[in-house]
C-alpha positions, -999 to 999 in steps of 0.1 A, spaced: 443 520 773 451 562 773 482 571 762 486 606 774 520 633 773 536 657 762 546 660 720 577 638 717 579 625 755 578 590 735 546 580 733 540 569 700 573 546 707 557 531 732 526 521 717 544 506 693 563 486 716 535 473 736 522 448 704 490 463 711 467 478 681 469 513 684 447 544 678 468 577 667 439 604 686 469 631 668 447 618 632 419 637 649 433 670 641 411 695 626 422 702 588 439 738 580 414 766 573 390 754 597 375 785 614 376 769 651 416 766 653 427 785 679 458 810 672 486 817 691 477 856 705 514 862 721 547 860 719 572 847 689 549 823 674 521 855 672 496 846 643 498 806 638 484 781 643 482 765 678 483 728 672 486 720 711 461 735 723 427 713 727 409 729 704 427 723 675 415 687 675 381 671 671 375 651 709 341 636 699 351 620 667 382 602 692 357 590 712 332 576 686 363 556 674 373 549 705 333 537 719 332 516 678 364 498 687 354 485 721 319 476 702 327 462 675 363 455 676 369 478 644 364 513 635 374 535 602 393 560 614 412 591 594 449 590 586 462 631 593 496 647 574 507 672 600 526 687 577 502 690 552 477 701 581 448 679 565 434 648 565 445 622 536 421 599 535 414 570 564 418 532 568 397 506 591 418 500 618 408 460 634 419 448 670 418 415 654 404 399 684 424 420 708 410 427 743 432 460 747 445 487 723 465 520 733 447 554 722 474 576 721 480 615 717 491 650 731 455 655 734 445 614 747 440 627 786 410 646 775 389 615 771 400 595 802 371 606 818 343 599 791 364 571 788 359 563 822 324 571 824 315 547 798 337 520 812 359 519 784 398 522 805 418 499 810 442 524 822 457 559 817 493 564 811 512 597 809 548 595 794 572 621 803 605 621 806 635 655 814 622 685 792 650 682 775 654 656 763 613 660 752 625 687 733 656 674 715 636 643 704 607 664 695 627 686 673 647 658 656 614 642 648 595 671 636 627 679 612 631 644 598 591 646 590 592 680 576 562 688 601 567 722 595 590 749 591 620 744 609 623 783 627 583 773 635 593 738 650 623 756 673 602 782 687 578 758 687 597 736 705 609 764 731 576 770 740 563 732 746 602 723 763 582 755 791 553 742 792 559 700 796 556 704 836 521 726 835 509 694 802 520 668 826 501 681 852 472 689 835 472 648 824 479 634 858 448 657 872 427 641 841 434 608 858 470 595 842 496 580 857 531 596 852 557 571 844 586 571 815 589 552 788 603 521 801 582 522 835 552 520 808 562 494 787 562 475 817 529 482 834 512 476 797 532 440 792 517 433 824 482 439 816 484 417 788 
C-alpha cells in the first residue's frame, strides 16, 4: 500500500496507526553533496537545497525495496537523518509474515505506477488535510527534529503551505486517492 502527501499532512502518523510494517521511501533521500540535487533557482530559499522536489530522492532503490519485500517478505533498507542530510547506516526491515505494508513518503506517488505495473498495490492513498494546518504541523515537527534551520524550515514551510493543492494534485493524477487522516485509517483497517 502507497502512502502519498504532502510533508506533514500526517502521513507518517498514519502508517503508524495502521499496525502495518512500514517502509519510510523519505530514507531514500540522496545524501548532501551529491551533484544530482536539484537547487532552488528563485525566490527566498535562492541557493539550497530542494528536498521536495523528485529529484532529490533515489526512486529506483524505493522500488527494489519495495519489489524485495513483496518477494521475499524482507528487505535491508537505509535509515536517512534529514538533518544531517545523509544516510546513517540501514536495518533489515521484515513483514513478519504480513500480507500488506504501507510505503510511505512526500515522494511515494511516483511509484504507484511501477507499482502498479508490476502488480505490487494494494492501494494508493493520498493524505491531506487544510494547508494550514499541513503547515503548522510541519513546522512544529521539523523544529522539534532540528531538521534544519529554523528561518529555512519557515520559508520552507511558506512555500510548501502554496504549493499543497498543486502536490495533491499531482498524487491524485499518479493514481492516489485523496482522503484525511482518519478517512485512511479507515479504508486501511478495512483492508486488513
Amino acid at each position: 500500500m502507497v502512502l502519498a502527501g504532502p510533508s506533514g499532512a500526517g502521513k507518517s502518523r498514519l502508517a503508524e496507526r495502521s499496525g502495518l510494517p512500514v517502509l519510510r521511501l523519505d530514507d531514500f533521500y540522496r545524501s548532501a553533496g551529491d551533484p544530482a540535487l536539484p537547487v532552488i533557482a528563485t525566490g527566498p530559499n535562492l541557493g539550497i537545497v530542494d528536498w521536495d522536489h523528485p529529484d532529490s530522492w533515489l526512486p529506483e532503490d524505493a522500488l527494489a525495496a519495495i519489489d524485495q519485500l513483496c518477494a521475499a517478505g524482507r528487505a535491508e533498507v537505509p535509515v536517512y537523518d534529514i538533518a544531517r542530510s545523509d544516510r546513517t547506516g540501514s536495518h533489515v526491515l521484515d513483514l513478519g509474515g504480513s500480507p500488506l505494508f504501507v510505503a510511505e513518503g512526500i515522494f511515494a506517488a511516483d511509484v504507484v505506477a511501477a507499482c502498479r505495473e508490476r502488480g505490487l498495490l494494494a492501494a494508493a492513498l493520498c493524505v491531506t488535510q487544510r494547508p494550514v494546518i499541513t503547515f503548522a504541523r510541519r513546522l512544529h515537527r521539523d523544529l522539534r527534529e532540528h531538521r534544519k534551520p529554523p528561518l529555512v524550515l519557515l520559508r520552507r514551510g511558506l512555500a510548501l503551505m502554496r504549493d499543497q493543492r498543486r502536490v495533491v494534485a499531482r498524487a491524485v493524477a499518479a493514481g492516489c486517492e485523496p482522503l484525511t487522516g482518519d478517512q485512511g485509517l479507515r479504508r486501511i483497517r478495512a483492508m486488513s
